[in-house]
N, C-alpha and C positions, 0 to 999 in steps of 0.2 A: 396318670401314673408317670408318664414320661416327663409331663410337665413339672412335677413332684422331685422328681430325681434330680433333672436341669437345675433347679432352686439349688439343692442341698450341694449338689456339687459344686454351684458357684458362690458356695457360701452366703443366699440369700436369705432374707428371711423380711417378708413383708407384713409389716402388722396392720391390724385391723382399721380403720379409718378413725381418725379422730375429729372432734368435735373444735370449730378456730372462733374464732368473734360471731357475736349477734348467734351462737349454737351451730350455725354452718358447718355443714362437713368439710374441711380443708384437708390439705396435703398431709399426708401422715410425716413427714419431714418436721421438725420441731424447727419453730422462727416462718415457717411458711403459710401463708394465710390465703395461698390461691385455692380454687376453686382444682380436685382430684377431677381429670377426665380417663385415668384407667389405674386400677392395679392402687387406688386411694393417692396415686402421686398426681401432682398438677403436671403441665404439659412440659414443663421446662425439666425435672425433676427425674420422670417418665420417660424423657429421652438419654436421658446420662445412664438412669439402669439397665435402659435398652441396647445404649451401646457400650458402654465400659463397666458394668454391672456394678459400677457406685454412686447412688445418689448424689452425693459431693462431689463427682469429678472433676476437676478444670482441665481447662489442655491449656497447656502451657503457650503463651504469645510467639506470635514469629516474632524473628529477628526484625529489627526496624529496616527500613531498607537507607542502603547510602543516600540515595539520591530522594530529593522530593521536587526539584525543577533540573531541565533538560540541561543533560552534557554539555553541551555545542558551549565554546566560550563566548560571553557576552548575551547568551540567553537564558533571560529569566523568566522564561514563561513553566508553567506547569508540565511535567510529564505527565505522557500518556503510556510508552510502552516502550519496550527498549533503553530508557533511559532518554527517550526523546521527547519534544512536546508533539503535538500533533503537526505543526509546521515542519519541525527537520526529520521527522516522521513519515511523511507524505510524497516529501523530496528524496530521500532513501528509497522510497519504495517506485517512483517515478523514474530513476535513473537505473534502477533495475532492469524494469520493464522496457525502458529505450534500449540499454543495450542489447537485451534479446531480441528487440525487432532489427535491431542494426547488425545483430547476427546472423539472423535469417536470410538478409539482403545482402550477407557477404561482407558488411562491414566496409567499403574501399566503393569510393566513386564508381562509378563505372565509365567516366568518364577521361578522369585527372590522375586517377589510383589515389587522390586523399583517403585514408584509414583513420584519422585522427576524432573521436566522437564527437567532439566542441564541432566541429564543421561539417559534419554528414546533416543530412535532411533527407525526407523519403520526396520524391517527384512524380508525379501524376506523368506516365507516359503519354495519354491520348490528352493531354490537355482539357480533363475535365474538372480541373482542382476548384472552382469557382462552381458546379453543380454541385461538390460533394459541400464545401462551404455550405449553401444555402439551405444542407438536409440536418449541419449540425456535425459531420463529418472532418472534422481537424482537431486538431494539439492531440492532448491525449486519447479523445474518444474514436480519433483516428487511430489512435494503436491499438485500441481496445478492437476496432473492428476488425483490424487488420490481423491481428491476434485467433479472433474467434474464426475468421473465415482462411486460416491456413496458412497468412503470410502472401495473398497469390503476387505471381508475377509479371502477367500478361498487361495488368495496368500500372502498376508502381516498380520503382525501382530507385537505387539510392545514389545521392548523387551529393556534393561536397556545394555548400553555401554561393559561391565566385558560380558555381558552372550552371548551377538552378537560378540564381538569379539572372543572368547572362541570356539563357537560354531565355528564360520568362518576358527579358524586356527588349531582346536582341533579335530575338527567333536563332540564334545559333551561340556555339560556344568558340574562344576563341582557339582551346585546347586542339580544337580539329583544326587548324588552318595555321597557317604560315605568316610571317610578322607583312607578306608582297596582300599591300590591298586586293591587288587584283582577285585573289582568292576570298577573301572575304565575300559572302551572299548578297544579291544587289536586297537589302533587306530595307537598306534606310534612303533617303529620299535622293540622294546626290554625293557627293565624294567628299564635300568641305563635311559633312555629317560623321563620315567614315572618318576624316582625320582627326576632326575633333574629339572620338571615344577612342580612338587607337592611339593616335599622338605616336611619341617616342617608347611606349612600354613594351612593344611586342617586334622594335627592332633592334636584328642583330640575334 
């Protein structure tokens, strides 16, 4: 009954099934010669009554879209998303992610006070950066970890490109010490060693 009523009110009216090529029962839709899976409509037919309660309905096309390769000037690769290709896609989403890790670590040397992101780097406090290497532990999947497990502090911390490298090949930075060798750490073999990396840059 309720079935009944739904019809009339949506001003349906389904006829009975008709007969298409070779006697086959086909789609009650006149020019349609699929094979009726409910209600005498074929599947394609059957879903348009179901949802806009006209056998013939189209939905109208979207709009085309602007773009069909990436923004970025002088790239002509395919878009994927944003108007990007998968390459300035990637890189958007990588420079994201670096600066929330550079956030986390304060953003600023801790060293030098560099703030600047082109020059921070994250530093291995206890000098195990060569173990975490060998588990697969660097570039990004370093941030990823570092991400997942909190940001910690007790072994990383951020430090500017000049002061991480320094430290890594010097054992010290020259940021702490004063332009008077004497100060400098007996780190390298003898003093012509020490003048030769200091020279004139750190006097005065």
């Amino acid at each position: 009954m309720h079935y009944k009523q739904w019809q009339r009110e949506r001003g349906i009216k389904i006829k009975k099934a008709r007969r298409g090529k070779a006697g086959r029962i086909a789609c009650q839709v006149v020019g349609c010669h699929k094979q009726p899976v409910a209600k005498g409509l074929c599947p394609m037919h059957y879903r348009r009554w179901n949802l806009y309660g006209d056998v013939n309905f189209e939905r109208p096309f979207k709009k085309p879209r602007d773009h069909y390769v990436c923004t970025i000037e002088g790239c002509k690769r395919e878009h994927t998303a944003k108007g990007l290709c998968s390459f300035h896609l990637a890189k958007v989403y990588a420079k994201q992610e670096r600066e929330t890790l550079l956030s986390a670590y304060g953003h600023t040397c801790e060293c030098c006070g560099e703030n600047r992101s082109e020059f921070l780097a994250i530093d291995h406090k206890v000098k195990s950066g060569h173990k975490d290497r060998k588990i697969g532990l660097y570039s990004r999947k370093l941030h990823q970890w570092l991400k997942k497990n909190g940001y910690p502090k007790d072994r990383f911390r951020l430090l500017c490109h000049n002061c991480n490298q320094s430290i890594g090949h010097y054992g010290y930075c020259p940021h702490k010490f004063n332009s008077n060798i004497e100060n400098v750490p007996n780190y390298l073999e003898n003093e012509d060693q020490v003048n030769n990396i200091i020279g004139n840059s750190y006097d005065g």
